[in-house]
N, C-alpha and C positions, 0 to 999 in steps of 0.2 A: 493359403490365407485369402481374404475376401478381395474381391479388387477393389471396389468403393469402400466410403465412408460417408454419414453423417457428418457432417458440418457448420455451425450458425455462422454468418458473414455479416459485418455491416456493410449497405451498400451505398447508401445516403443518410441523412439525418434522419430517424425514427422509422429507419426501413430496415428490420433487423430480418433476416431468413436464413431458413433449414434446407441446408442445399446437400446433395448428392455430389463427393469429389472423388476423383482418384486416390486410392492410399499412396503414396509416397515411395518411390524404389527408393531400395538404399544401394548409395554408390559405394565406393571404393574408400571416402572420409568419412560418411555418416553416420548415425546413429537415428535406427528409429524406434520411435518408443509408442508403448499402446497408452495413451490416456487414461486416467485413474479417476482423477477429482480435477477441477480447477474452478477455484475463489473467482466470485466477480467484485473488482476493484472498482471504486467511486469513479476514476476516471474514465472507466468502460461505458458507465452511464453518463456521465455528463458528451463522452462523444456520441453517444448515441440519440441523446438530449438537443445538441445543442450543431449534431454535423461539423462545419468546416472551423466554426468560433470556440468549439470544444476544444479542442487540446492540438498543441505543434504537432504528437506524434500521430497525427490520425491520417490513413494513406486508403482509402477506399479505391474499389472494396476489401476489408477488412478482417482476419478472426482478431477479436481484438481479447482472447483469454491470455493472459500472462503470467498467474497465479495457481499454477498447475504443477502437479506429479503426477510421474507414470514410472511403467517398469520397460527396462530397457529388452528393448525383442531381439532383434538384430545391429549388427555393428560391419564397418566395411574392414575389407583387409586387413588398410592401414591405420586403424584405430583401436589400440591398445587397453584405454580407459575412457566412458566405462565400459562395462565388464555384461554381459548378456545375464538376464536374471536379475539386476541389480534394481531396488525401487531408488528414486529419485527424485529430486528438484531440480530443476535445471531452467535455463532462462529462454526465451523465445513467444512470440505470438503467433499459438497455436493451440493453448488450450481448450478451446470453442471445438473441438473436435474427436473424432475415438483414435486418430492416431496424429500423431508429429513428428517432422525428422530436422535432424542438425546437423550441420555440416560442420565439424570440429576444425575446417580451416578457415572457415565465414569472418572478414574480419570486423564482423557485429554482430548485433543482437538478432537475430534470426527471426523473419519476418519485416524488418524493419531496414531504411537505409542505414548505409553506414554512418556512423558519429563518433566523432574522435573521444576515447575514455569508456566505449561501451565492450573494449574485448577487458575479460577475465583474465588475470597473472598464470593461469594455469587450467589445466582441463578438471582437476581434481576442485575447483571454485566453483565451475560452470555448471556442473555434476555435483548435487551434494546429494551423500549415501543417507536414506533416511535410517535413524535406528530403529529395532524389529518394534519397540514398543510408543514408534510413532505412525499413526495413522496417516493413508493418504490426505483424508480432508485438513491434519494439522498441519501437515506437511506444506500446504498449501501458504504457510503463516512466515514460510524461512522468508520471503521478501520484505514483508510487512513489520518485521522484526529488525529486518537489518536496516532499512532505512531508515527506522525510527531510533536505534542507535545513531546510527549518524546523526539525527537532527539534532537529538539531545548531546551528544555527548562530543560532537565535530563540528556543529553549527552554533546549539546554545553554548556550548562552553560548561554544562550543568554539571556537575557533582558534589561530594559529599558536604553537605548544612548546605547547600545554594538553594533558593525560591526559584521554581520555573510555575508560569503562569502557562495552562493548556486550556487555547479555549475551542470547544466544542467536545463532545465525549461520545464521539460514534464509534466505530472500532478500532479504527487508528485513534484515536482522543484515547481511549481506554488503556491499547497496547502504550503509550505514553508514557501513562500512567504507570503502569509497574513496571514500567522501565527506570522510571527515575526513581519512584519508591524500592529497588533493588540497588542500584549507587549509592543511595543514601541522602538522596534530596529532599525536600519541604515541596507539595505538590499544591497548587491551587489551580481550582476547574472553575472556568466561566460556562452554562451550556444553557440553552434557553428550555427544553422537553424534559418534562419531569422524572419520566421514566429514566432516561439516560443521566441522570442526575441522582440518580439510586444507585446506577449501575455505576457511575462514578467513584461514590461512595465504597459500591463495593468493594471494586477494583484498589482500592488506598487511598483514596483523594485524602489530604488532612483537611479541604476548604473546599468545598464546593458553594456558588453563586448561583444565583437566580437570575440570569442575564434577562430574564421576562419581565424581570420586576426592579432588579436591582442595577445600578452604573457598576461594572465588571471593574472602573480603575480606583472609583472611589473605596471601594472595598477592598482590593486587592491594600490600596491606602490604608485602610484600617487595622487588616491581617499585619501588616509589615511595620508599620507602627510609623509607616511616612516612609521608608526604607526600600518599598517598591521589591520588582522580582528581577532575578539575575537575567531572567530567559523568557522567551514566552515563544509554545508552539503554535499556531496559528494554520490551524486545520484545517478553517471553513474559507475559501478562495472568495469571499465577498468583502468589501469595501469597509463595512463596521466594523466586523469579526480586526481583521487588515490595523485600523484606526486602534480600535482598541490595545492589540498587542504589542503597538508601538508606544501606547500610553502607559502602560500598566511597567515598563522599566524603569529600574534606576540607574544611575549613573554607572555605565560602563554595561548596559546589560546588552543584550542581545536579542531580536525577533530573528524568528525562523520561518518562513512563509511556506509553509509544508503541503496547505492542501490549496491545487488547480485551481485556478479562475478560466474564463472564458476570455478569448484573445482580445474580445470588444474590451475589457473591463479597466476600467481608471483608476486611481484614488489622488486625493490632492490634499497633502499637508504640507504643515512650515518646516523646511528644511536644519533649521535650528534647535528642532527635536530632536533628529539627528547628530548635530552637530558642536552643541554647548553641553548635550548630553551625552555625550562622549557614545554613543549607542551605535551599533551597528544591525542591519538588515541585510540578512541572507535566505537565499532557498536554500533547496533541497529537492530535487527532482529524483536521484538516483545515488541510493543507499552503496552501491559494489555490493556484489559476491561472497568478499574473501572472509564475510565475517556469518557466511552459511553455517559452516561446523557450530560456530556457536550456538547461534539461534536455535539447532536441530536441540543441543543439548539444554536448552532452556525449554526445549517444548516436551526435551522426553524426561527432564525432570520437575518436571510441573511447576518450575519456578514464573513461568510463564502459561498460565492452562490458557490454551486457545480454543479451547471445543467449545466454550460460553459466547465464542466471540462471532460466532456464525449460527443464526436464526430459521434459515429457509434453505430447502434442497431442493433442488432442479433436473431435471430429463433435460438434454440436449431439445426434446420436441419440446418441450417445454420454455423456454429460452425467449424466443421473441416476447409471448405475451406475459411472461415475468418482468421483463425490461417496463412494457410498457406500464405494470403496476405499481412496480418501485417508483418509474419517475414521474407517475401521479398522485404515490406516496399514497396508494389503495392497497396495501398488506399491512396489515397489523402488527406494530412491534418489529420492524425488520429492521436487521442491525448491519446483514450480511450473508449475503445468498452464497453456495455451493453450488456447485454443478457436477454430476457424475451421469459421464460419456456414456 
């Protein structure tokens, strides 16, 4: 096998590079796999964006790919599952590259420090088998899946007849979406780009708003009949977006603060929103594992088609100057880039 590999690194704020690394021995625990596909997540771009104010988990230099499958090549002695030949999902930052290796006795998330809740109840979690009639790049979605469960249905509290208000409709805003429209909820979408407001549509929304043009609570006000939403996901990490989701409940509802802000970033309301209104505010950083199986079989039964929900493919060489397009929002229509190593 080759000795190097291709590799994008971050190395500072808007310093993204194509570096030449060692491939990775595999020891006596690990597992190495050859890279297939791996999804770039909103938060890859905001640290690349935004450097050290981006996001807690940014540790430069960096492969900051985490939304990746590959097939398993080799395995050390003492590591039983998985299994050589096997395609998968599995968890680690190392996607940005044509191979990765894990150490199945790491007690975290690979590439990352340790943090307490980041190891998986099992290797068969860590490791999820894709089925033959899911593709690498869908495969890519088992994350984006599972923590979107959790927000809706562990954070909001949402199911069947409940209003969850989602505001913004990018790829997570959309995964949301038929995620709640599969429980059995009442869905309304605040999103200000017309386009994604189609795609809303698409997707199930029963309400879609015009946050361009329209007050997102006043209406949600209207929809509800004064009755307000059970839930509201809150995807865009900005202070309106924030404002908003906390307005748009009712009595006893819940906001879920799902998508990243920047560590500069504030917001200042009355506590009493809060408090008279019996409402709670939580995140959502980190979906677990252990609800992978599912996810695979919502992608390989099209109950969830993810192929619409990725836009742009990428070359590894390709990579820095893709970053810098997206986050001058110079490609057209992107929803959600691919990468294939």
């Amino acid at each position: 096998m080759q000795k190097t590999m291709k590799e994008v690194m971050l190395y500072e704020k808007q310093d993204l590079r194509l570096v030449e690394s060692p491939v990775p021995k595999c020891g006596p625990t690990d597992v190495l796999l050859k890279i297939r596909a791996c999804a770039i997540c909103p938060t890859d771009l905001r640290k690349y964006a935004f450097g050290k104010i981006g996001s807690p988990l940014l540790h430069l230099p960096m492969n900051m790919g985490h939304e990746w499958t590959g097939d398993v090549i080799e395995t050390g002695q003492y590591v039983s599952y998985p299994k050589v030949g096997m395609r998968v999902r599995a968890v680690g930052f190392l996607g940005y590259a044509e191979y990765g290796l894990i150490n199945v006795l790491s007690p975290g998330v690979p590439g990352m420090p340790t943090r307490r809740g980041s190891v998986p109840r099992s290797l068969e979690e860590l490791f999820v088998p894709l089925s033959d009639n899911v593709s690498y790049e869908e495969g890519t979605f088992v994350e984006n899946i599972t923590i979107c469960m959790h927000a809706i249905i562990d954070q909001a509290n949402i199911g069947v007849g409940k209003t969850v208000v989602i505001i913004g409709a990018g790829q997570m805003g959309l995964t949301h979406i038929m995620i709640s429209k599969l429980i059995g909820a009442r869905v309304i979408v605040s999103e200000l780009i017309d386009w994604r407001r189609e795609l809303a549509k698409k997707y199930g929304a029963d309400y879609v708003i015009d946050a361009s043009k329209e007050d997102p609570v006043k209406e949600v006000e209207k929809i509800t009949n004064g009755a307000m939403a059970d839930g509201a996901i809150i995807t865009v990490g900005v202070p309106a977006a924030i404002y908003h989701g906390l307005n748009v409940l009712g009595r006893g509802g819940r906001a879920v603060l799902f998508g990243g802000a920047t560590l500069d970033t504030t917001i200042t309301f009355n506590p009493n929103l809060i408090h008279y209104g019996d409402r709670g505010l939580v995140g959502c950083s980190y979906g677990g594992p252990w609800r992978g199986r599912l996810a695979i079989d919502l992608i390989a039964s099209k109950k969830i088609p993810v192929k619409g929900l990725y836009t742009h493919t990428f070359k590894l060489e390709e990579l820095p100057d893709a970053f810098k397009k997206i986050t001058k929002n110079n490609l057209s229509g992107y929803l959600k880039g691919m990468v294939i190593p």
